[in-house]
C-alpha positions as CSV (number, residue, x, y, z in Angstrom):
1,X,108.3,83.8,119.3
2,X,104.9,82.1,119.0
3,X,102.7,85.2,117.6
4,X,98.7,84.7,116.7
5,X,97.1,87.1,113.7
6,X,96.3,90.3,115.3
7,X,99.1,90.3,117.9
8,X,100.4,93.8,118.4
9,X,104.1,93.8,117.9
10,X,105.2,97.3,117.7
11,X,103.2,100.6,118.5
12,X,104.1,104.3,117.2
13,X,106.5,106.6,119.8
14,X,104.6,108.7,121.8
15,X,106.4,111.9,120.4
16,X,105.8,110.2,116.7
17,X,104.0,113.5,115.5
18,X,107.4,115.6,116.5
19,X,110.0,113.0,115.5
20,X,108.7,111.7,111.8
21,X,108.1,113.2,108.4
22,X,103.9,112.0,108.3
23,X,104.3,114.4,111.8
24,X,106.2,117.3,109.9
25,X,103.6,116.8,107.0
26,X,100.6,116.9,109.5
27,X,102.1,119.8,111.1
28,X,102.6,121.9,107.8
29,X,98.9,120.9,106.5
30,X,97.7,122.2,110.3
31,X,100.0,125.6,109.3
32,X,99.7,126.1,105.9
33,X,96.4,124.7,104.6
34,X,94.4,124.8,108.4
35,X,93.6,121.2,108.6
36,X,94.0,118.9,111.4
37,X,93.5,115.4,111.9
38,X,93.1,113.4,114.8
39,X,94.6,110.3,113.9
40,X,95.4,108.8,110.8
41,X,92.3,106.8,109.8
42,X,91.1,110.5,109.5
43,X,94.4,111.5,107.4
44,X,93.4,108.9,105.3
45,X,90.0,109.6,104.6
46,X,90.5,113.1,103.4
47,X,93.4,112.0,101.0
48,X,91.1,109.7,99.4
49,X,87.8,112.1,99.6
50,X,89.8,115.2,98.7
51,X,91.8,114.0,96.1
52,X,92.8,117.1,94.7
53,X,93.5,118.8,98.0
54,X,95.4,116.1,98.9
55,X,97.7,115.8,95.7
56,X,98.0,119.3,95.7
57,X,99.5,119.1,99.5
58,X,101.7,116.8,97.9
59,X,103.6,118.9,95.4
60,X,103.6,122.0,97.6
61,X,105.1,120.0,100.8
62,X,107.5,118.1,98.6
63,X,108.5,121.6,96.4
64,X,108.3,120.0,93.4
65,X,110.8,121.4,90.8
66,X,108.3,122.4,87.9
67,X,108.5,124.5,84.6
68,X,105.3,125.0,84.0
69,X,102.7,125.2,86.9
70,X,99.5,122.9,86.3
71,X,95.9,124.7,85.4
72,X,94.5,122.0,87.6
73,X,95.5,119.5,90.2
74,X,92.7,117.0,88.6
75,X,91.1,116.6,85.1
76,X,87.7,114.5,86.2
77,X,87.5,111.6,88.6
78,X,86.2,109.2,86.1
79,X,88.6,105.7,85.6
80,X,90.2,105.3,83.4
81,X,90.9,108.7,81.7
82,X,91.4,110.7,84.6
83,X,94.2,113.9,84.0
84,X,96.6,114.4,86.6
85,X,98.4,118.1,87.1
86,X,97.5,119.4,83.1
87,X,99.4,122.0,81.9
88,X,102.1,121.0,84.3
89,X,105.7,120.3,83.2
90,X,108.6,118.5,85.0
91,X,111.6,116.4,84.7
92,X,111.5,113.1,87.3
93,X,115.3,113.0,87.3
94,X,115.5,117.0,88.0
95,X,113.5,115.8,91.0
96,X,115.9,113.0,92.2
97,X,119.0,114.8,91.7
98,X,118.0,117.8,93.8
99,X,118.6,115.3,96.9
100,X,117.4,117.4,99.4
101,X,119.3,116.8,102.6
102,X,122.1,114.9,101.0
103,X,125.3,117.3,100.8
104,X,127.3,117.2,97.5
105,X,130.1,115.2,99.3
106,X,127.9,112.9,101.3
107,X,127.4,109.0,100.0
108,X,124.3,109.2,97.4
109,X,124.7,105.7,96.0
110,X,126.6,102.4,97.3
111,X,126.7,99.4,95.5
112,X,127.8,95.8,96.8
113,X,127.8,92.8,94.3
114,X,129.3,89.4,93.8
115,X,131.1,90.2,90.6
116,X,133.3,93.2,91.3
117,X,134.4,95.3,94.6
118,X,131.9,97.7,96.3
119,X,131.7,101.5,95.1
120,X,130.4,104.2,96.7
121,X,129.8,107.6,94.7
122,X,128.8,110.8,96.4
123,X,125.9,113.3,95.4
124,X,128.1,115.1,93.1
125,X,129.6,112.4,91.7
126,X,125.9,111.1,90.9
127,X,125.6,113.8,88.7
128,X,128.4,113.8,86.7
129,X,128.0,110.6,86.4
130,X,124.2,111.5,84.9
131,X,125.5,114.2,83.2
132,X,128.5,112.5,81.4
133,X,125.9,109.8,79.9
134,X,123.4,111.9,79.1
135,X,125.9,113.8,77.0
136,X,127.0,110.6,75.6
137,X,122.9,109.2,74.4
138,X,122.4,112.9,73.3
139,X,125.3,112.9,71.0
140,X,123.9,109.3,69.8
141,X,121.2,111.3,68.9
142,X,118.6,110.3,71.8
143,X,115.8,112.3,72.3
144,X,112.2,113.0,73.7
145,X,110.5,110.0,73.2
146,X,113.3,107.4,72.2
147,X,113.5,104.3,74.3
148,X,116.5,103.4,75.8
149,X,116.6,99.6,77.5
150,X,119.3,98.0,79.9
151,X,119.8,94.5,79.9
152,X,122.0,95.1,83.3
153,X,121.9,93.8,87.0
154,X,121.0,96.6,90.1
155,X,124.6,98.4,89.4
156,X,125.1,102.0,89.2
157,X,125.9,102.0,85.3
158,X,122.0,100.9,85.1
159,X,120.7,103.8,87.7
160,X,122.3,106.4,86.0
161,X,121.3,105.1,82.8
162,X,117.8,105.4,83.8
163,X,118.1,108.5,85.0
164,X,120.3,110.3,82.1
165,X,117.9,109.0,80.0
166,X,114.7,110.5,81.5
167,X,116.5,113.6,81.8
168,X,116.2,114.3,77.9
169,X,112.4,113.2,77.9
170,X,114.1,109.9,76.5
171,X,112.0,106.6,78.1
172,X,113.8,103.7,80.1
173,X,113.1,100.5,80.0
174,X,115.1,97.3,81.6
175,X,115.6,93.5,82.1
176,X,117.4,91.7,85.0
177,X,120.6,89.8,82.9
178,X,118.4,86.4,84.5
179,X,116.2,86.9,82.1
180,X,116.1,84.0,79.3
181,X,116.4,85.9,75.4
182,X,113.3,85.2,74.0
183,X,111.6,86.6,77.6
184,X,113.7,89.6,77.2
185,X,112.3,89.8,73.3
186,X,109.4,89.8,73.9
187,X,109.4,92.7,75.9
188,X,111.3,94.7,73.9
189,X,110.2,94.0,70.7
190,X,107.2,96.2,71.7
191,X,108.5,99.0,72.5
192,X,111.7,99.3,69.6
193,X,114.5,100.8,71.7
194,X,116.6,102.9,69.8
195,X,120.0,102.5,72.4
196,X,120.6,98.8,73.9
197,X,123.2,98.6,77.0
198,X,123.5,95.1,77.8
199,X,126.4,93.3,80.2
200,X,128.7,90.4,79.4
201,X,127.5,88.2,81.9
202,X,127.6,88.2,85.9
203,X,128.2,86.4,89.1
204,X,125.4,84.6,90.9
205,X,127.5,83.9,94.5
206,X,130.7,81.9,93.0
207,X,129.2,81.1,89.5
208,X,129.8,83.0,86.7
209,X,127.3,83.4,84.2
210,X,128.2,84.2,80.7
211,X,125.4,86.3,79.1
212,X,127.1,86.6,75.6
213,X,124.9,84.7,73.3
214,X,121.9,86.1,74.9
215,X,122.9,89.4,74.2
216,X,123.7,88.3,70.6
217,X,120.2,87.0,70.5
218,X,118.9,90.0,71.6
219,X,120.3,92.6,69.5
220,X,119.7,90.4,66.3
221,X,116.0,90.0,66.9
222,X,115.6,94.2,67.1
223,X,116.5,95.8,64.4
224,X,115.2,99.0,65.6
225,X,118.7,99.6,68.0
226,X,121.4,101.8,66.3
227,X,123.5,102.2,69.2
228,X,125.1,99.1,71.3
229,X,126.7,99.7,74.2
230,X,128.5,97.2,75.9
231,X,129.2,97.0,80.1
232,X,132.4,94.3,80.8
233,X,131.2,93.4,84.0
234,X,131.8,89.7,84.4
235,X,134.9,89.9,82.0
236,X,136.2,93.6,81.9
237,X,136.2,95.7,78.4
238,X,133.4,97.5,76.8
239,X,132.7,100.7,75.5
240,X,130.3,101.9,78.7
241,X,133.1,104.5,78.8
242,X,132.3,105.9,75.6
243,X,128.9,107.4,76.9
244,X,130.7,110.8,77.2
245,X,130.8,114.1,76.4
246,X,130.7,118.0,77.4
247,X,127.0,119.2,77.5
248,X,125.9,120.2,81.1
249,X,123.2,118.7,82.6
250,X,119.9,119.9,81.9
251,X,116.4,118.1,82.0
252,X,113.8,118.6,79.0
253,X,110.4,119.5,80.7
254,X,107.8,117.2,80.3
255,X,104.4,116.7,80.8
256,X,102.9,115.1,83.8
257,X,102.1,112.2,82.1
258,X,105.2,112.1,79.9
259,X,106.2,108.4,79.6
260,X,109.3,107.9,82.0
261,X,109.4,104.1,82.0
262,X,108.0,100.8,80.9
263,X,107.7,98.3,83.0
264,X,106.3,94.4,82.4
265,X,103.7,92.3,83.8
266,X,105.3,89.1,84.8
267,X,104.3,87.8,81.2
268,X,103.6,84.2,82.5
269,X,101.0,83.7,80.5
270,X,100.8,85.4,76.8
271,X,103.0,88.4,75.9
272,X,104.0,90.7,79.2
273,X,101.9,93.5,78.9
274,X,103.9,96.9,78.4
275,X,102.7,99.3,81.3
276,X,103.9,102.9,80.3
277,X,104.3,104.7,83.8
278,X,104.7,108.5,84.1
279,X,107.2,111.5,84.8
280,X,104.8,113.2,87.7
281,X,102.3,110.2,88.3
282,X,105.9,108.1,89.7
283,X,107.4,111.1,91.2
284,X,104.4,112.3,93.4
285,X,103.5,108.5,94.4
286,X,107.3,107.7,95.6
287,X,107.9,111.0,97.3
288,X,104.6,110.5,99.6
289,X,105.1,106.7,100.5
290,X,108.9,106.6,100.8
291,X,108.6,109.7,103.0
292,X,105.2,109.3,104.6
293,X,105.2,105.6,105.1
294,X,108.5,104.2,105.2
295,X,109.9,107.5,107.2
296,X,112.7,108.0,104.6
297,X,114.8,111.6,104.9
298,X,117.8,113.1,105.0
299,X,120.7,110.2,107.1
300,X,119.2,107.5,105.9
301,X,120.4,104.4,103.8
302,X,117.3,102.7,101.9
303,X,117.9,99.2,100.8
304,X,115.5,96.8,98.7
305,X,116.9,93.5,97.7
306,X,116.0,93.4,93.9
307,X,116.8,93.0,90.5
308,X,116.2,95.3,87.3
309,X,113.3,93.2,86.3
310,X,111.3,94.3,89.3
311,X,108.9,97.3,90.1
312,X,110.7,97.8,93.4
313,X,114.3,98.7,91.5
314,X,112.0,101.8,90.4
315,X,111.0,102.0,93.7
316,X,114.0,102.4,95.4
317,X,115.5,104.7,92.5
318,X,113.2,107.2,94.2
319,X,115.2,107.6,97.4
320,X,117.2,109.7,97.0
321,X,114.4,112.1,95.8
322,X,113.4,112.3,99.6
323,X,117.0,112.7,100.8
324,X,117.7,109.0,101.2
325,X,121.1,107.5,99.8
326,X,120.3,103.9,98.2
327,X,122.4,100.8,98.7
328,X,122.6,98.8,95.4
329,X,123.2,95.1,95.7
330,X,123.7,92.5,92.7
331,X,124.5,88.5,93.2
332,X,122.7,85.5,95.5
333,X,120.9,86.8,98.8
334,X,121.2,83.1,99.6
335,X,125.6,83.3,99.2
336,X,127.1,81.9,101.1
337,X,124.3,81.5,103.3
338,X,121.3,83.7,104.3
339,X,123.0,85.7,107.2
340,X,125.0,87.5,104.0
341,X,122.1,90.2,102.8
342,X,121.9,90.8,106.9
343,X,126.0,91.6,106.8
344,X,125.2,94.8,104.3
345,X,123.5,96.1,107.4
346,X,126.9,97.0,109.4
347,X,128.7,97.4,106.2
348,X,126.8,100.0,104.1
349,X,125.3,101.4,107.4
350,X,121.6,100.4,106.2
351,X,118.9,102.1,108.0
352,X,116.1,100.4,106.2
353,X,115.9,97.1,104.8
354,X,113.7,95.8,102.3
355,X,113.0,92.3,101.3
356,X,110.3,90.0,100.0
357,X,108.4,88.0,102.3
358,X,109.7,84.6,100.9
359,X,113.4,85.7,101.8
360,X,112.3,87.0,105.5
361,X,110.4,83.0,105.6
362,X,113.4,81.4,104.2
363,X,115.7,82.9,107.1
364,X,113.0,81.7,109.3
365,X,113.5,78.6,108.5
366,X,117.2,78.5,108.5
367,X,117.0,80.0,112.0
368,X,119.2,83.2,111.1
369,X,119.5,85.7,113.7
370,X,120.7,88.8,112.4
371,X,120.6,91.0,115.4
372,X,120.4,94.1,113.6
373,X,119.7,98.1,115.1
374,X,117.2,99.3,111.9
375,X,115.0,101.9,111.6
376,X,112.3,99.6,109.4
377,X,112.1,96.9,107.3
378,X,110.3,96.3,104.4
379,X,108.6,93.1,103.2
380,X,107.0,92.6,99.7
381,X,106.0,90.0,96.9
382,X,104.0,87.7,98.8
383,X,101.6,87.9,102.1
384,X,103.9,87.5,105.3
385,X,102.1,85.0,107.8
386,X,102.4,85.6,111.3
387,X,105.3,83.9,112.4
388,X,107.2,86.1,109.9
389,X,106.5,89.2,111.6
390,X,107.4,87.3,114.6
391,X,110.7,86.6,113.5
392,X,111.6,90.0,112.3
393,X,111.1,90.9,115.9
394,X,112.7,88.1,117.4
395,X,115.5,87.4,115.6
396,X,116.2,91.5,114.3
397,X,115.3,94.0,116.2
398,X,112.3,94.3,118.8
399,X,111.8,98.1,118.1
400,X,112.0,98.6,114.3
401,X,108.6,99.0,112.5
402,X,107.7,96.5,110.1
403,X,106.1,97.6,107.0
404,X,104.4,94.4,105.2
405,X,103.4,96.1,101.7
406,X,101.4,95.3,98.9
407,X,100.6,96.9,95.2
408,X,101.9,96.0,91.8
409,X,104.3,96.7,88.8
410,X,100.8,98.3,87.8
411,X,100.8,101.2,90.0
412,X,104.9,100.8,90.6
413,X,104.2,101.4,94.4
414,X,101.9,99.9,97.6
415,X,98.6,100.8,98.0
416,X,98.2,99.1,101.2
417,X,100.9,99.1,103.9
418,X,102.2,101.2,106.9
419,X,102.9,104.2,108.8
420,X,104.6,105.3,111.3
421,X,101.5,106.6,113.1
422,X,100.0,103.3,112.7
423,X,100.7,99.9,115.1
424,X,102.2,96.6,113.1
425,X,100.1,93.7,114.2
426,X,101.0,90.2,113.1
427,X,100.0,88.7,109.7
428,X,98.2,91.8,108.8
429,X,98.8,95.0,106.9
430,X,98.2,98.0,108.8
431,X,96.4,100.0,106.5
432,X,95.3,101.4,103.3
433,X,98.1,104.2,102.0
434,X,97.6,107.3,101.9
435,X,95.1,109.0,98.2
436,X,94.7,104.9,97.4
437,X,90.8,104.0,98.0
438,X,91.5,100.4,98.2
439,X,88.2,99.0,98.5
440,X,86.7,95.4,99.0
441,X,84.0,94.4,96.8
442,X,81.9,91.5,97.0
443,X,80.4,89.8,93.7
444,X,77.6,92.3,93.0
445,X,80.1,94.9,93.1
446,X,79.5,96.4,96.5
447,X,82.0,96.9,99.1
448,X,82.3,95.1,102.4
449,X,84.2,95.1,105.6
450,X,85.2,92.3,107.6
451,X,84.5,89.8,105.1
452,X,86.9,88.5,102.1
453,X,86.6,90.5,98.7
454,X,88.1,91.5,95.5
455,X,90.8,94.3,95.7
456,X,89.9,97.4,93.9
457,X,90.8,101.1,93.4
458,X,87.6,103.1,93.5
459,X,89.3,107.1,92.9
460,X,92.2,108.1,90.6
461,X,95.8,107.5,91.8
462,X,98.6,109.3,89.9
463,X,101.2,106.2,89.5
464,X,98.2,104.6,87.7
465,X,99.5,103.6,83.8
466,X,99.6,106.8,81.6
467,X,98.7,103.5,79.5
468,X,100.0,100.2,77.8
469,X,102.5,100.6,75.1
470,X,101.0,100.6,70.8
471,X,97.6,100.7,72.5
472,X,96.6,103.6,71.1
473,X,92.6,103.5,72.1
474,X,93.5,102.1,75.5
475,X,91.3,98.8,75.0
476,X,94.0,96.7,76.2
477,X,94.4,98.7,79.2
478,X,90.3,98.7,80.0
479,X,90.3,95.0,79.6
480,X,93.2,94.5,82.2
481,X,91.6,96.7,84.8
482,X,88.2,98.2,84.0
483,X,86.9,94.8,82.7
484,X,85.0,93.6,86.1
485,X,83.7,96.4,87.7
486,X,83.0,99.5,84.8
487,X,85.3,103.0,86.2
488,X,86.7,100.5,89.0
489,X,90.2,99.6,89.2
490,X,90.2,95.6,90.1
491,X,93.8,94.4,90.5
492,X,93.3,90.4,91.1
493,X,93.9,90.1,94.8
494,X,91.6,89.2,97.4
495,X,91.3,91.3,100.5
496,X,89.8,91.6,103.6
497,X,89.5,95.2,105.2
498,X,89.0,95.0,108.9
499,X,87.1,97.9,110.5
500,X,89.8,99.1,112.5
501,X,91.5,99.6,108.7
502,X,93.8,96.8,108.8
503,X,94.5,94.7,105.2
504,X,94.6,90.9,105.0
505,X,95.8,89.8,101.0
506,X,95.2,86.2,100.7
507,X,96.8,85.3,97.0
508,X,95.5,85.8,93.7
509,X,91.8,86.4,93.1
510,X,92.4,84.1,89.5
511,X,93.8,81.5,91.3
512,X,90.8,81.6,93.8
513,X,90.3,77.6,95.6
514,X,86.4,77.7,95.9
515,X,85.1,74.3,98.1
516,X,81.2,74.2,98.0
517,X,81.0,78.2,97.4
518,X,83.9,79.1,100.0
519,X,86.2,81.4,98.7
520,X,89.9,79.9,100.5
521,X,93.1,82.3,99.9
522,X,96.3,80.2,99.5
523,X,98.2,82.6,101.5
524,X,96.7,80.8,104.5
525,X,97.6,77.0,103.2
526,X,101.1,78.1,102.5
527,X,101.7,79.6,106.1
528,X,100.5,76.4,107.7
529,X,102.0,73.8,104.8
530,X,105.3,75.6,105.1
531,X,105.4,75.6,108.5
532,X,106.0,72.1,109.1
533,X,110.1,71.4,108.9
534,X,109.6,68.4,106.6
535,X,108.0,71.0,103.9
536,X,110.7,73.6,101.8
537,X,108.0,74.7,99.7
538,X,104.8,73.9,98.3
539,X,102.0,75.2,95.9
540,X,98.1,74.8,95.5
541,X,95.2,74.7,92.8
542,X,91.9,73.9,93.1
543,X,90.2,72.0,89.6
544,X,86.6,72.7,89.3
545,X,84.7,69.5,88.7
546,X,81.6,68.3,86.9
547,X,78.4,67.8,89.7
548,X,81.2,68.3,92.4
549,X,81.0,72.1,93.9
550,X,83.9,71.0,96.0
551,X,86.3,70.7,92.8
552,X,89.1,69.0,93.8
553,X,92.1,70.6,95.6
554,X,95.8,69.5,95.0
555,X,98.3,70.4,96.8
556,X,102.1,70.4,95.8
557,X,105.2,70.1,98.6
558,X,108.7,70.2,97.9
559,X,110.1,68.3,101.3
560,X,113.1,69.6,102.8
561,X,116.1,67.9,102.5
562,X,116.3,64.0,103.7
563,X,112.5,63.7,104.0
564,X,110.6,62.2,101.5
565,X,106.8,62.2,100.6
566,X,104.9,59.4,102.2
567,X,101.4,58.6,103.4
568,X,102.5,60.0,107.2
569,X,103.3,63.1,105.9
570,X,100.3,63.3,103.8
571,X,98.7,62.6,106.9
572,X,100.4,65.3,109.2
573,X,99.6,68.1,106.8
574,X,96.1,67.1,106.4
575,X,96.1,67.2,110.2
576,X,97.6,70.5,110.4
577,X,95.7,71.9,107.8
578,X,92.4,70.4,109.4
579,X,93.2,71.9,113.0
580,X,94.9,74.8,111.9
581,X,92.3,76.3,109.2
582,X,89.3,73.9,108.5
583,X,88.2,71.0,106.8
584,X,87.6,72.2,103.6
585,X,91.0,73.1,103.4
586,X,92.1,69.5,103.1
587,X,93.5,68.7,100.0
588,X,91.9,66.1,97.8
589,X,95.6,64.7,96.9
590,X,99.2,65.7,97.8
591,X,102.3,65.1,95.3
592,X,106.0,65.7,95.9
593,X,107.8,67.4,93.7
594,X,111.3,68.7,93.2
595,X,110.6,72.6,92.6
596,X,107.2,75.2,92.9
597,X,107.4,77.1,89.7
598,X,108.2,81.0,90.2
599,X,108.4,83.8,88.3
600,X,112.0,85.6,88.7
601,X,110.7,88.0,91.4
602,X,109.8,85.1,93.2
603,X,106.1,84.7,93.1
604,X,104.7,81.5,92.7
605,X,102.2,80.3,89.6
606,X,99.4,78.8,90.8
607,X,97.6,79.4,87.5
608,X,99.7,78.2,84.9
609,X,99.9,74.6,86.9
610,X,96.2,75.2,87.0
611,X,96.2,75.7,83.4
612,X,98.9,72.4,82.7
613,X,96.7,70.3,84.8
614,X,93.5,70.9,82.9
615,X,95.0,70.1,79.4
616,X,97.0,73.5,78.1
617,X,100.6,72.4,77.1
618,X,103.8,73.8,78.8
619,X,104.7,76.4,76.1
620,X,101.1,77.7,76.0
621,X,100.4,78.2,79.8
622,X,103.7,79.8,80.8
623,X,106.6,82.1,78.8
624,X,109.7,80.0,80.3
625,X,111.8,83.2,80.0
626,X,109.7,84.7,82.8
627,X,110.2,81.7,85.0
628,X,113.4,80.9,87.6
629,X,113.2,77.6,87.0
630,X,111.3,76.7,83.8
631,X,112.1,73.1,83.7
632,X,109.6,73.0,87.2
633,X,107.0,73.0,84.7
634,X,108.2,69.6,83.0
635,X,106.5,68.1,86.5
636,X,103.4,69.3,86.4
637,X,102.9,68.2,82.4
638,X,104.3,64.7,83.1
639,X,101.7,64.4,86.1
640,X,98.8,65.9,83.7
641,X,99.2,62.8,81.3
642,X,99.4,60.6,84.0
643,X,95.7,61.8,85.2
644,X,94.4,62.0,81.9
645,X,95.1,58.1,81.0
646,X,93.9,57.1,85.1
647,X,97.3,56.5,86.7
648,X,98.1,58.5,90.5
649,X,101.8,58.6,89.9
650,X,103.7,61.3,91.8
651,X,104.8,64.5,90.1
């Protein structure tokens, strides 16, 4: 399917007000509050105008299970500092558990993975399950406040670990087993867990991988755990059983903003920054957008491809908060070929799917055609250019609505995305979510439409950081986000807002490619670049340059397999890039190399090469830990000497 930007692709039932939950939530603000909207450009403007109305609507439409009722739904607008729900008290995991719509016999949880044989446990079992650990860290003498950290693949052991231990006011924190030691150390050594569950090792498709020493490494650089527990999941064994014991489940009220989790930046450059999320701030955000946008209730099965070391793990722990069981999945997506993720579909009966937009490229590419009946799928962790959206409905299913999302482990959510009430166009976004004033802003600070800007959050959203971990006066936190614009959330992305509402990200605003003032995204280069069959991947900078405003751009291609890098295929992409965008987007030079660096979600680092290629050694411009493939970086370094002492030698 040959689709152009802006090509409509799927439009909203006509009966979407009577058949979805944004409907039934229209419906009840029409009954129980009087307020009616005509569409949802005007939904949306009142959840970001009204704040407190809005959030309110929230908690009352999702009856959230509180022990104390809030004084207020909003403690000032100012950012940062702003008070969500005070006096309120909750438990996120009371909130989970409840899963409305789910009966106690019904599947709740259903986990598929490369190293052991699928389980499925039901509602009920769910809780026992919670309830039999939680007994188990409480007699280990976890409490309020103690952190608890999993070094553990997406398994149920490592859901209801999260959730047993935010049931006691306890806070969760975890690492995908991928994750090198000293990347894993670094994260933890900020926050001192008290309780380390770690597995043996794993299987990545038919390899296993042994995670023994790691583990060693990690529990003798923190001193601060007194209680190992131990998960035999590659070899068998372990004391995971030992987590036991006869207390009944309870959950410890907590305030709002009562630390639930940490999560990590991706920690590429300098040590990951700790980003404390909240009980109520998590809860709230999830139950709107998983309901609201995705269209997640009661007979549904949400899957997310992902690993522990991502925000959208978090994110699909929610689902069953809004009645929607969760399929777990742990091993290679690419084993033992790219059709396998789609196979899940028919087995675990997968109403949703979620992936990252690399993955949906990737099967693209390797012209899968999964012919799959689904309610949505989801698509994450990198723009998704128009042909991808093409595929989805090509190769997938013609009537499912696409919902191409993007946010950040900041927020733990999307801030711009989709809705069912809402048409999916091709290479765009369809709008801004619901209580998240996502604004352009040019340099002067001022918001524009139509034209490319820097992303930023102008109002309060509850999933925003309670704050960053031992930063007690917040300074790290103002300097991450508050920094640019004073009381204005910037989050590094550029953005174009079109007036009809729709979102265009194109990459990293701190990996911006400026030619002669011309601000390029290098979403747009990698659609085109990657495009061509001859190119598996590739990655661009741009150098600024003394007297030169152009700079000079330079732009990295790993060929596929059997081609090589020669002046014609220099000369193809600088022909496709030339008709396709413009001439500035023409890169000064073009290198092959074997690999683009990513970080182990996936994203690729266009600013530590930046970084290698203007002088800053390998171990200063990148933490290898966070990396998938550190030794990518060896390139880059190797090409940086060659530049400095006048040679042109490939990368």
């Amino acid at each position: 399917m040959t689709v152009t930007t802006g090509t409509i692709l799927w439009e909203p039932q006509a009966d979407a007000r009577q058949t979805t939950r944004i409907g039934d939530y229209l419906a009840w603000l029409e009954r129980e509050r009087g307020l009616t909207f005509p569409d949802y450009a005007a939904l949306w403007e009142w959840s970001v105008t009204d704040l407190s109305a809005f959030w309110d609507s929230i908690w009352n439409y999702f009856e959230v299970v509180s022990h104390a009722s809030p004084t207020a739904v909003l403690d000032g607008v100012e950012l940062p500092g702003a008070r969500w729900f005070p006096g309120a008290t909750l438990n996120y995991a009371e909130n989970v558990l409840r899963m409305p719509g789910i009966g106690d016999d019904e599947p709740a949880v259903l986990a598929y993975s490369q190293s052991r044989e699928p389980i499925t446990w039901t509602a009920r079992q769910v809780r026992e399950q919670v309830r039999r650990v939680r007994a188990g860290l409480k007699a280990r003498g976890v409490g309020r406040g103690d952190r608890v950290a999993a070094y553990a693949p997406n398994i149920p052991e490592t859901y209801v670990l999260m959730l047993a231990t935010a049931s006691l006011g306890a806070i969760f924190s975890s690492c995908a087993p991928e994750f090198g030691s000293r990347s894993v150390i670094d994260r933890w050594s900020q926050i001192e867990p008290k309780v380390l569950v770690a597995v043996d090792g794993y299987r990545y498709g038919d390899k296993p991988v042994d995670r023994s020493a790691e583990v060693l490494a990690i529990r003798e650089a923190l001193p601060s755990v007194a209680h190992f527990i131990s998960i035999g999941y590659l070899n068998g064994g372990g004391d995971w059983d030992s987590l036991d014991g006869d207390d009944e489940l309870a959950f410890e009220p907590v305030p709002f903003d009562h630390p639930l989790y940490v999560l990590y930046s991706s920690g590429t450059t300098g040590l990951p920054k700790p980003i404390v999320h909240g009980h109520g701030g998590i809860l709230l955000e999830h139950l709107k957008i998983l309901a609201l946008h995705h269209d997640l209730g009661p007979s549904d099965r949400f899957f997310w491809f992902t690993t522990t070391g991502w925000m959208m793990w978090n994110y699909l722990a929610s689902g069953p908060a809004v009645g929607a069981a969760i399929v777990l999945f742990d091993g290679n997506p690419g084993w033992p070929d790219l059709a396998a993720l789609w196979e899940l579909v028919d087995t675990a009966g997968i109403t949703y799917f979620g992936t990252s937009a690399p993955f949906l490229m990737a099967c693209r590419k390797a012209g899968v055609t999964p012919r799959k009946k689904l309610k949505g799928v989801g698509s994450t962790g990198a723009p998704l250019p128009p042909e991808g959206f093409g595929w989805v409905y090509e190769a997938v299913d013609g009537d499912l609505q696409l919902l191409s999302l993007s946010g950040g482990t900041d927020v733990c959510t999307g801030f711009v995305g989709g809705a069912p009430l809402l048409p999916v166009r091709a290479g765009v976004i369809s709008g801004r979510c619901l209580g998240a004033r996502v604004e352009a802003y040019d340099p002067e600070g001022k918001p524009v439409i139509g034209e490319l800007g820097e992303l930023v959050i102008t109002a309060p959203m509850p999933s925003m950081p309670v704050g960053f971990w031992n930063d007690p006066e917040g300074s790290r936190y103002r300097e991450a986000y508050f920094d640019v614009f004073p009381g204005v959330w910037r989050h590094g992305d550029w953005i174009t807002i079109g007036t009809d509402g729709t979102c265009v990200i194109t990459g990293r605003s701190d990996a911006t490619l400026n030619r002669g003032g011309v601000r390029l995204g290098t979403s747009e280069f990698y659609s085109v670049v990657e495009g061509l069959p001859e190119v598996a991947d590739c990655l661009v900078v741009h150098l600024d340059k003394a007297a030169d405003p152009n700079g000079e751009l330079l732009l990295f291609v790993v060929p596929a397999e059997g081609v090589e890098v020669d002046d014609a295929l220099r000369a193809r992409i600088a022909r496709e890039l030339r008709g396709s965008l413009s001439p500035r987007h023409v890169p000064d030079a073009i290198y092959g190399v074997r690999a683009v660096p990513r970080t182990l979600s996936a994203k690729k680092l266009e600013v530590p090469v930046k970084r290698i290629l203007t002088g800053t050694p390998v171990e200063s411009a990148a933490a290898k830990g966070a990396l998938a493939n550190p030794e990518s970086l060896n390139a880059f370094a190797e090409l940086a000497r060659d530049r400095a002492a006048g040679g042109t030698a490939e990368a």
